[in-house]
Chimera marker file (.cmm) of the C-alpha trace (Angstrom):
<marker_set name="trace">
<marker id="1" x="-29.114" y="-8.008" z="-48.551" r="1" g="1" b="0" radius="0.5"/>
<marker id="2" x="-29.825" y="-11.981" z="-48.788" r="1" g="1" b="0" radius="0.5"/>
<marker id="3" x="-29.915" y="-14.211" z="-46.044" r="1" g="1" b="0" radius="0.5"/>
<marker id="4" x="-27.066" y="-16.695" z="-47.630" r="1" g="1" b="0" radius="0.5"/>
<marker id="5" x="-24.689" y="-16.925" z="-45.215" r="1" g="1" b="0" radius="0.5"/>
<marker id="6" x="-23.947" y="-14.982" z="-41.201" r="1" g="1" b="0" radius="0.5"/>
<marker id="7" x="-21.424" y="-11.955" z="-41.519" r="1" g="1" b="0" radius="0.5"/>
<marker id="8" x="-17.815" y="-12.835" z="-40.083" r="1" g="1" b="0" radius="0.5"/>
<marker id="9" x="-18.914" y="-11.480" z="-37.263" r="1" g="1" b="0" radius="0.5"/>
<marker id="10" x="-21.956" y="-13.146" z="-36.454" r="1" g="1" b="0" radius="0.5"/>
<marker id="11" x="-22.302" y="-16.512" z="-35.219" r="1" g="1" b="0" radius="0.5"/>
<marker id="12" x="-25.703" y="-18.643" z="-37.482" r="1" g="1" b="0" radius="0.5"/>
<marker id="13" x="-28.621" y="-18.121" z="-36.029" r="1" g="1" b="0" radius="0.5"/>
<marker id="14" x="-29.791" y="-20.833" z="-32.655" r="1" g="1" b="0" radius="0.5"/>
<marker id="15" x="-31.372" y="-24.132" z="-34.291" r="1" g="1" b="0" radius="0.5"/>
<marker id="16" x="-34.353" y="-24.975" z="-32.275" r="1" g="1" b="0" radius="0.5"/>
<marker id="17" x="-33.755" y="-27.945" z="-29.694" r="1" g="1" b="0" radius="0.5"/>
<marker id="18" x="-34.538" y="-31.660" z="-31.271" r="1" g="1" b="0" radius="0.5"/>
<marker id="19" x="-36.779" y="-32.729" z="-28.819" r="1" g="1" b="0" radius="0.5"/>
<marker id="20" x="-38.656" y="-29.075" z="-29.479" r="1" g="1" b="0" radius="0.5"/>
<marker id="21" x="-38.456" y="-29.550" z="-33.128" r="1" g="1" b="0" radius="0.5"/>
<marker id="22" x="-39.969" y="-33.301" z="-32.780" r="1" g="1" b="0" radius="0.5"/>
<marker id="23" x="-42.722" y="-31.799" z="-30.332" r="1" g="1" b="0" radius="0.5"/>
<marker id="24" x="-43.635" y="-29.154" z="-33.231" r="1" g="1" b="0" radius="0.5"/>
<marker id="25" x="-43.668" y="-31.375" z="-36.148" r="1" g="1" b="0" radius="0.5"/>
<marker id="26" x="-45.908" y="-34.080" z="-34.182" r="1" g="1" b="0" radius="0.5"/>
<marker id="27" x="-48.360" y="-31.294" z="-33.107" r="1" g="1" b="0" radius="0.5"/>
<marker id="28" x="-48.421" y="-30.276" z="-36.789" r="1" g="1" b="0" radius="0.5"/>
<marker id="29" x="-49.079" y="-33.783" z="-37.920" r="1" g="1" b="0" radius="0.5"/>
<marker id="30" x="-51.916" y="-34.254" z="-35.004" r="1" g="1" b="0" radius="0.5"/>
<marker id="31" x="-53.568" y="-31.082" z="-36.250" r="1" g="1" b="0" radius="0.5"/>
<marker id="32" x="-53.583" y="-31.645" z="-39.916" r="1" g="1" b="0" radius="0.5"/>
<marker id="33" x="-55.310" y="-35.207" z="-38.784" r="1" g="1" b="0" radius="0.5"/>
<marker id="34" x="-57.674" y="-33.203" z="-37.141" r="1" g="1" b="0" radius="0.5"/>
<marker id="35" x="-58.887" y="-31.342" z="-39.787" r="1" g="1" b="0" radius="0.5"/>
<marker id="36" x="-58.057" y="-34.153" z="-42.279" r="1" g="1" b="0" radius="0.5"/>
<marker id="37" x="-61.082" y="-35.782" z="-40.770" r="1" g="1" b="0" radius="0.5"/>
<marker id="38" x="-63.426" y="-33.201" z="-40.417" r="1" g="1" b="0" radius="0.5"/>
<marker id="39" x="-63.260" y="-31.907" z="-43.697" r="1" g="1" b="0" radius="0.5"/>
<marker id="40" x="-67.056" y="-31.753" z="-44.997" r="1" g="1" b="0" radius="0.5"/>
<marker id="41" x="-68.599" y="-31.974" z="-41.965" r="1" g="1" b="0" radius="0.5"/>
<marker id="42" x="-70.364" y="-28.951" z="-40.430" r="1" g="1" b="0" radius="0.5"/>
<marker id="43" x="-70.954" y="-30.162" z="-37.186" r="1" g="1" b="0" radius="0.5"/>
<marker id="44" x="-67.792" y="-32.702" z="-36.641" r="1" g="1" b="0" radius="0.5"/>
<marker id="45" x="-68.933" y="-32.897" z="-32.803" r="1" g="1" b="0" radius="0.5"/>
<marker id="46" x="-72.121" y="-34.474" z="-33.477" r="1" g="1" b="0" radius="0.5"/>
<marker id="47" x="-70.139" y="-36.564" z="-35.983" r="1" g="1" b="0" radius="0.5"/>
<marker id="48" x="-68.116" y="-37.880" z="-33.209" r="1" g="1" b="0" radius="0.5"/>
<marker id="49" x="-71.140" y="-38.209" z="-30.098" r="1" g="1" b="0" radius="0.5"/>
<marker id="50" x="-72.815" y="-40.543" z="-33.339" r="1" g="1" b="0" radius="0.5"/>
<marker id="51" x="-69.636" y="-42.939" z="-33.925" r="1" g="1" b="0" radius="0.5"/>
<marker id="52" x="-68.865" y="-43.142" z="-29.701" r="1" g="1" b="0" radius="0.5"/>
<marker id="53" x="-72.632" y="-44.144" z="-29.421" r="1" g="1" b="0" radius="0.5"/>
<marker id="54" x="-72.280" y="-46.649" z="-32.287" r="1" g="1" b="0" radius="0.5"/>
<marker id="55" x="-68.685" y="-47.920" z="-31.226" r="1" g="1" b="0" radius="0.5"/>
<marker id="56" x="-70.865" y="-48.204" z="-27.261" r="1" g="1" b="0" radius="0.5"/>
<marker id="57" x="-73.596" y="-50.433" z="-28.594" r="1" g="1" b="0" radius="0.5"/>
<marker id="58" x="-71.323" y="-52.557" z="-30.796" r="1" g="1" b="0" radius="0.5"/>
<marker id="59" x="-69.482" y="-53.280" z="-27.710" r="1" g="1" b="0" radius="0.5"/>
<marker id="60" x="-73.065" y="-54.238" z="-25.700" r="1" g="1" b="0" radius="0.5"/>
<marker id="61" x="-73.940" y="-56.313" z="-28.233" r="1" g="1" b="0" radius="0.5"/>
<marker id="62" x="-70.333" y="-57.893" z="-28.504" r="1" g="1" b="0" radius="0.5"/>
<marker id="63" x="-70.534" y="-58.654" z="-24.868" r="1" g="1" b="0" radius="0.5"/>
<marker id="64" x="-73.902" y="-60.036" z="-24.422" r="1" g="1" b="0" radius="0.5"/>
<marker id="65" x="-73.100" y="-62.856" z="-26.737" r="1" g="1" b="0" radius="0.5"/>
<marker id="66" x="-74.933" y="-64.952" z="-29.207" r="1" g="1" b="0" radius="0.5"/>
<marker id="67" x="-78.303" y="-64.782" z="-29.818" r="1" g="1" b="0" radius="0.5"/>
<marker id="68" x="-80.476" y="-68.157" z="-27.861" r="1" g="1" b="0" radius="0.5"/>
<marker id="69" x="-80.710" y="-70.624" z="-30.321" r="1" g="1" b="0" radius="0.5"/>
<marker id="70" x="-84.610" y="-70.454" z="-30.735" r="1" g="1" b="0" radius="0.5"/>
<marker id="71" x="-84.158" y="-66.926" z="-32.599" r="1" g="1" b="0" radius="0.5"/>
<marker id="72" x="-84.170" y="-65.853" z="-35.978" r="1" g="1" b="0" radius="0.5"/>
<marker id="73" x="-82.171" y="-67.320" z="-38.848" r="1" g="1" b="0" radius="0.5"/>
<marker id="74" x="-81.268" y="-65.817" z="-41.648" r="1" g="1" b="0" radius="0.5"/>
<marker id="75" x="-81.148" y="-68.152" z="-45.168" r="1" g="1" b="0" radius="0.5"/>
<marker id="76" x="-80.038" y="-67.388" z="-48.362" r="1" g="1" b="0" radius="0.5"/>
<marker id="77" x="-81.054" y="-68.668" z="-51.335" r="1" g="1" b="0" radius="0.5"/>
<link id1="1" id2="2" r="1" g="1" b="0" radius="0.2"/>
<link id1="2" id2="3" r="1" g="1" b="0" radius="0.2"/>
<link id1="3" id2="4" r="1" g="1" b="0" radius="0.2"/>
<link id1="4" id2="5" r="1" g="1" b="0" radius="0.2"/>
<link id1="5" id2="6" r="1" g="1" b="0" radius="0.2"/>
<link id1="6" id2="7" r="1" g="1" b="0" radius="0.2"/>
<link id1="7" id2="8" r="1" g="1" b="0" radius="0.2"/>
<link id1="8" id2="9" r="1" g="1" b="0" radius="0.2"/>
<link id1="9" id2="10" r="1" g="1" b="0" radius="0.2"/>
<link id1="10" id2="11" r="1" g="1" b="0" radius="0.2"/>
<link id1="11" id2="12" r="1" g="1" b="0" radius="0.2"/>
<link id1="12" id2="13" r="1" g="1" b="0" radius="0.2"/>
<link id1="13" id2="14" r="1" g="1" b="0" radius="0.2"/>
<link id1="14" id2="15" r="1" g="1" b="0" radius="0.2"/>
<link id1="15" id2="16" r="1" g="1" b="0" radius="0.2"/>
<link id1="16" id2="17" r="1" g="1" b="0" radius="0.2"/>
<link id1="17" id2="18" r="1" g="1" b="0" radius="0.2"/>
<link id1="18" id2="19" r="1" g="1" b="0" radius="0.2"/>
<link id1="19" id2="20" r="1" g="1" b="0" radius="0.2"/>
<link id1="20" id2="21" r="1" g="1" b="0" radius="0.2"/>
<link id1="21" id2="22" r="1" g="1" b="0" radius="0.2"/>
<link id1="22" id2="23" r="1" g="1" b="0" radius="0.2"/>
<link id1="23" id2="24" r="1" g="1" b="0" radius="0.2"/>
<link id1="24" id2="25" r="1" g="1" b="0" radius="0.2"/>
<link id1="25" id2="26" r="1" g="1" b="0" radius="0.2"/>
<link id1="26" id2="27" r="1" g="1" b="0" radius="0.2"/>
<link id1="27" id2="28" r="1" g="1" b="0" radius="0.2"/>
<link id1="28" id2="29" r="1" g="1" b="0" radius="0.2"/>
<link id1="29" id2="30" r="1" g="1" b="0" radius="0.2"/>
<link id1="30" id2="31" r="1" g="1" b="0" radius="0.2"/>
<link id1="31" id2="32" r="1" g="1" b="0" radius="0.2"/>
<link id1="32" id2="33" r="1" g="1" b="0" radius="0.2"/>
<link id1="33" id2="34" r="1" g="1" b="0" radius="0.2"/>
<link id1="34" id2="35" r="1" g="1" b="0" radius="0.2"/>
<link id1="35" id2="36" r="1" g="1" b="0" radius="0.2"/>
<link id1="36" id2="37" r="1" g="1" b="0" radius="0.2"/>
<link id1="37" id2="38" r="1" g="1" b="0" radius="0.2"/>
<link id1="38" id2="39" r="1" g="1" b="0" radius="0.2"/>
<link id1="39" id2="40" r="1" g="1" b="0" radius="0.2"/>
<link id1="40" id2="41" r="1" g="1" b="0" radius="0.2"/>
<link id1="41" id2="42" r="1" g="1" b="0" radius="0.2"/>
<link id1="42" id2="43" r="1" g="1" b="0" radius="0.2"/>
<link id1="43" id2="44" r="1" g="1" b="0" radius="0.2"/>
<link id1="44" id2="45" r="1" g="1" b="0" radius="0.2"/>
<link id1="45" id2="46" r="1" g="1" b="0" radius="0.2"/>
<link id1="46" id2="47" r="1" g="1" b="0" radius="0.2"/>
<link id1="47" id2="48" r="1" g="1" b="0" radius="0.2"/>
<link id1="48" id2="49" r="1" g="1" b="0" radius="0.2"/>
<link id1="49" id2="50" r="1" g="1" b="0" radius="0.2"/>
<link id1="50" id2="51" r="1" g="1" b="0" radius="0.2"/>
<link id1="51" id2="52" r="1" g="1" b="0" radius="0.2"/>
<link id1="52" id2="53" r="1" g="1" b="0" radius="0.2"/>
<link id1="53" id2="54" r="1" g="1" b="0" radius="0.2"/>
<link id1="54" id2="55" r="1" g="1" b="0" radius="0.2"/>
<link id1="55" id2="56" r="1" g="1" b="0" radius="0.2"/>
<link id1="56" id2="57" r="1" g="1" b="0" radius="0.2"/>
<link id1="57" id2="58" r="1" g="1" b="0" radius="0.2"/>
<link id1="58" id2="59" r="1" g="1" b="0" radius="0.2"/>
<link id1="59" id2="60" r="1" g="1" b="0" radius="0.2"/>
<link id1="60" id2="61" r="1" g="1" b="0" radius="0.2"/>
<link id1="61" id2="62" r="1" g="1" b="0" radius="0.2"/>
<link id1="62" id2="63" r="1" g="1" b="0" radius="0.2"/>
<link id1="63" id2="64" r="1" g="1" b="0" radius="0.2"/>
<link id1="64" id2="65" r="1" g="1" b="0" radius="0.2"/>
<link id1="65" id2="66" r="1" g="1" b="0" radius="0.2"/>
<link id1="66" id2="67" r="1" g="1" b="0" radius="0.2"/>
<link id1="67" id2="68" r="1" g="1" b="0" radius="0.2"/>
<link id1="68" id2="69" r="1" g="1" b="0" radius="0.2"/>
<link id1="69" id2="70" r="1" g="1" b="0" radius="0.2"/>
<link id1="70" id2="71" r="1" g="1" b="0" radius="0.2"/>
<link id1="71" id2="72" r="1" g="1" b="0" radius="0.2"/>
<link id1="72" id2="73" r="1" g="1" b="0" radius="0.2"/>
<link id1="73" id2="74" r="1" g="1" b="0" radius="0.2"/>
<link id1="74" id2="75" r="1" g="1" b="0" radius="0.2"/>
<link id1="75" id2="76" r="1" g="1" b="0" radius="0.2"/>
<link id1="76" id2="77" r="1" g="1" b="0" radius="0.2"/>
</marker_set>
């Protein structure tokens, strides 16, 4: 009937292999990431094309430097 224990007979049913079990529960944990992220968003490729574009010019601006001294400056007052 139940599932309890193996008959005298029987030897317990194989336990998957700890490296496969590790592989599993990471590809489980990558997956609900995935969809952790793209939860409201219809088009989650576009999403991502928009944030590699902005993450691309942050780094041109990064690496062009300071702006020449005889820009604009911002004040507060």
């Amino acid at each position: 009937m139940g599932m309890c224990f193996p008959c005298p007979g029987e030897s317990a049913p194989p336990t998957p292999d700890l490296e496969e079990k590790r592989a599993k529960l990471a590809e489980a944990a990558e997956r609900r990431q995935k969809e952790a992220a793209s939860r409201g968003i219809l088009d989650a490729q576009s999403v991502e094309e928009k944030r590699k574009k902005k993450e691309k010019l942050e780094k041109q601006i990064a690496a062009s430097g300071p702006p020449p001294e005889g820009g604009l400056r911002w004040t507060v007052s």
